[in-house]
C-alpha positions as CSV (number, residue, x, y, z in Angstrom):
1,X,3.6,-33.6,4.1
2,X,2.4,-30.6,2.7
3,X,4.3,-28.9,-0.4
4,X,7.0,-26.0,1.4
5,X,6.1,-24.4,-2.2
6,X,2.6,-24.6,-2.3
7,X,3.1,-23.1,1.4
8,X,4.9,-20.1,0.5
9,X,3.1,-19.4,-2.0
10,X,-0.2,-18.6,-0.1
11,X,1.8,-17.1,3.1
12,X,2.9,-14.4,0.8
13,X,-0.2,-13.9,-1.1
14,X,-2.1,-13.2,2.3
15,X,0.6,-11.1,3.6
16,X,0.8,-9.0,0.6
17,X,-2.9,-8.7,1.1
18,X,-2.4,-7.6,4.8
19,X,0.2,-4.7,3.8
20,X,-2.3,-3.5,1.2
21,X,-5.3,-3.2,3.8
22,X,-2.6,-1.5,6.6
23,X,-2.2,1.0,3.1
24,X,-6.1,1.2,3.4
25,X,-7.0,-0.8,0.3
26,X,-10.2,-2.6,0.5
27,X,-9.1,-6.0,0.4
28,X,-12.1,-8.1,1.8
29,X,-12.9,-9.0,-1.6
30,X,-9.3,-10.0,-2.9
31,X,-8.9,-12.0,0.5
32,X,-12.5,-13.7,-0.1
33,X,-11.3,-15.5,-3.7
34,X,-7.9,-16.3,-2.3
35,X,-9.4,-18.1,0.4
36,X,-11.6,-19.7,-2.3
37,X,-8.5,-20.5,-4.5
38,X,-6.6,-21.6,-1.7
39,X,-9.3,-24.2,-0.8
40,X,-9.5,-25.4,-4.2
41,X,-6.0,-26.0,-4.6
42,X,-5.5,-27.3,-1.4
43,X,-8.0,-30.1,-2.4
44,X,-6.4,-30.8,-5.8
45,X,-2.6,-31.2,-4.3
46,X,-3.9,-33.2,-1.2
47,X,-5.6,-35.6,-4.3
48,X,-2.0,-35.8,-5.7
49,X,0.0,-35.5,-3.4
50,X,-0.4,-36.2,0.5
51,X,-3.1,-34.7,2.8
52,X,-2.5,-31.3,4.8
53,X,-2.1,-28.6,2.3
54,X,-5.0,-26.3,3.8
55,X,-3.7,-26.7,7.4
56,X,-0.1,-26.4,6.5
57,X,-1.0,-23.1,5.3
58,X,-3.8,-22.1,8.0
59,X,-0.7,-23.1,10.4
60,X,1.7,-21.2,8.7
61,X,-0.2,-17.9,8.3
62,X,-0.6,-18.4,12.5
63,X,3.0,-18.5,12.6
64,X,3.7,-15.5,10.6
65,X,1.2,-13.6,12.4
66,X,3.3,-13.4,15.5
67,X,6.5,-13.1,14.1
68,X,8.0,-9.8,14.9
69,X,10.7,-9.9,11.4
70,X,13.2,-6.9,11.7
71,X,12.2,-6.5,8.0
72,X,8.6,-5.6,8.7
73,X,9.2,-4.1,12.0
74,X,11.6,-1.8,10.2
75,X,8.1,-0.8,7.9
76,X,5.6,-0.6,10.7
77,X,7.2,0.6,13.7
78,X,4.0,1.3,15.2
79,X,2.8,-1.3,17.6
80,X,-0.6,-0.5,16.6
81,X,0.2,-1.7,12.9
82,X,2.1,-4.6,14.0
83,X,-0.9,-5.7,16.0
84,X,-3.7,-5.1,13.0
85,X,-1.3,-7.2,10.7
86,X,-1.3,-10.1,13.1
87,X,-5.1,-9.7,13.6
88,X,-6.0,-10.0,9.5
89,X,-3.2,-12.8,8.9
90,X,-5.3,-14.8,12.0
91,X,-8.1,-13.9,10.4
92,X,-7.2,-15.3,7.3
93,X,-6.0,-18.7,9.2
94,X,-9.5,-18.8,10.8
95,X,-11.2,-18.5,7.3
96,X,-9.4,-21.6,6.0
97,X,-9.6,-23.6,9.3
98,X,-13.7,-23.3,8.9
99,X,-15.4,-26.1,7.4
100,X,-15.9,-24.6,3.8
101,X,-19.5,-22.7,3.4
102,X,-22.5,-23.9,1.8
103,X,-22.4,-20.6,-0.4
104,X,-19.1,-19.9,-2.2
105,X,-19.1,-16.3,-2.1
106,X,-19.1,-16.3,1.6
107,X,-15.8,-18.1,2.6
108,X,-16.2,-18.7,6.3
109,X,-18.1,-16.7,8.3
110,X,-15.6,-14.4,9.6
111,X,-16.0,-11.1,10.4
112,X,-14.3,-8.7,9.1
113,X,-11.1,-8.1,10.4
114,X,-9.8,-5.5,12.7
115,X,-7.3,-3.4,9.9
116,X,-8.7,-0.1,9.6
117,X,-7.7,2.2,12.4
């Protein structure tokens, strides 16, 4: 069983990314080395730990993504914005459910997601 820690920890970080590109921050590069991170950390806690940290977060972020809090209804009351921060948190869960790519610096290949607009 994954680490609820570890968990958090990268739920936040991506969702923190997806309120900065709803700002209109370019965040494809930020997003690209967490992913990277993620992946890398993922491995080391599975080695000590137990297996699942990558999909415990993939999972997560999925779970987030359709959530409809009050608190971040209450920021975005726009549908439109609701539905572009579900969008990038999926995209973000596809990223780290894709086998890992052969070049580092290309995490998945993703397109980019649907934010801007």
């Amino acid at each position: 069983m994954a680490e609820e820690g570890f968990i958090q920890m990268y739920v936040h970080d991506f969702a923190t990314l997806a309120a900065r590109a709803a700002a209109g921050a370019d965040v494809e590069a930020a997003v690209r080395k967490r992913v990277t991170e993620t992946r890398s950390h993922a491995a080391l806690m599975d080695s000590r730990k137990e297996a699942g940290h990558l999909i415990a977060v993939a999972e997560r972020l999925k779970k987030e993504a359709r959530q409809r809090s009050p608190r971040y209804m209450r920021q975005a009351s726009d549908p439109a914005a609701v539905a572009r921060r579900e969008a990038f948190l999926l995209w973000v869960a596809e990223l780290l459910d894709a086998d890992p790519p052969l070049d580092a610096r290309q995490p998945g290949d993703a397109q980019r997601w649907p934010i801007a607009g």
